[in-house]
Structures are given as C-alpha cells and as structure tokens.
N, C-alpha and C positions, 0 to 999 in steps of 0.2 A: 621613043617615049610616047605612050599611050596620051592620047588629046580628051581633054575633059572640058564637059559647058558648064559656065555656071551663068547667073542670072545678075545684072548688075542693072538698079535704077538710073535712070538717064543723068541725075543733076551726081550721083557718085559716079558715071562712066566721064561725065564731060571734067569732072576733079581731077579725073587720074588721067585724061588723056592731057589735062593740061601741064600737072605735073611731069607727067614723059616725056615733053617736048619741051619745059623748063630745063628738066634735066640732062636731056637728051637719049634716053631710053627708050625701051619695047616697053609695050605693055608687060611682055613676058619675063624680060626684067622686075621689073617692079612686082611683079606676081613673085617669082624667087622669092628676091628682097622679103618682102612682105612674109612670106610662109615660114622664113629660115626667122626670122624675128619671132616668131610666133612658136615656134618650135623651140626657141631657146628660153624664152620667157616662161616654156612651162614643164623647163627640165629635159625634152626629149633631144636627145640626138640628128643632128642635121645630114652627116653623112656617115659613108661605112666606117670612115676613119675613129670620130668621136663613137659610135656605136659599140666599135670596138674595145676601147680605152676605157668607157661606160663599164661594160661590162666585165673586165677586167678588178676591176673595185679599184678603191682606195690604196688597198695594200701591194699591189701589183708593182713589181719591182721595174723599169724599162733599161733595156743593157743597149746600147748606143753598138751600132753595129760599126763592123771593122771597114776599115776603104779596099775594094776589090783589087789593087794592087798588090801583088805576091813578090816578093822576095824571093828572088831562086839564088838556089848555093851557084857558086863560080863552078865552072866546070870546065874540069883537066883534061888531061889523057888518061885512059883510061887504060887500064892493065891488065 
C-alpha cells in the first residue's frame, strides 16, 4: 500500500492520538475508520466487493452458489 502525508494541526493530532489510546488503536486504524465512514456517507463504495454489487444495479439477480462437495455415482464393476 502506497504511503501518503497529510498535514494535521497539533491540538487535532493530540485528539486523535488520544482517542487511539482510549480506544486502543493505530492511528492507521482510525484513519480506515474514518475514510470508510466518509465513503459511505457519500454513497461511494468501500471495497471491490460493494463496488461490485454497485455496479451491478438494483435489478441484478444474486444466485447463491452451490457447496463444492460433488456427489459421485457409486461405482460397480465394470463390464
């Protein structure tokens, strides 16, 4: 995962460090958190799963797949 700076004022860095340690979190946690909130609040897709389902639409039928357990016929002798 590609690393990005951003610029946070000292009295919102000392909130959120204290929050992290309330909560017991990373920063980088709470960053998630924070993004995936923001992402939903403004209709966009969080991961490829919803992205997928998104785009899909509305009318999109979903068929529940089968259990990879096969069924083999009994088997005789053979002739």
């Amino acid at each position: 995962m590609p690393g990005k700076r951003v610029q946070i004022d000292n009295d919102s860095w000392a909130a959120l460090d204290l929050l992290a340690r309330e909560r017991m979190m990373t920063f980088q946690e709470l960053a998630d958190e924070a993004f995936a909130d923001l992402l939903k609040k403004h209709g966009r897709p969080v991961d490829l799963r919803a992205a997928l389902h998104k785009s899909a639409g509305v009318r999109a039928e979903v068929f529940p797949l089968k259990s990879g357990k096969k069924k083999s016929a009994p088997r005789g002798p053979r002739k």
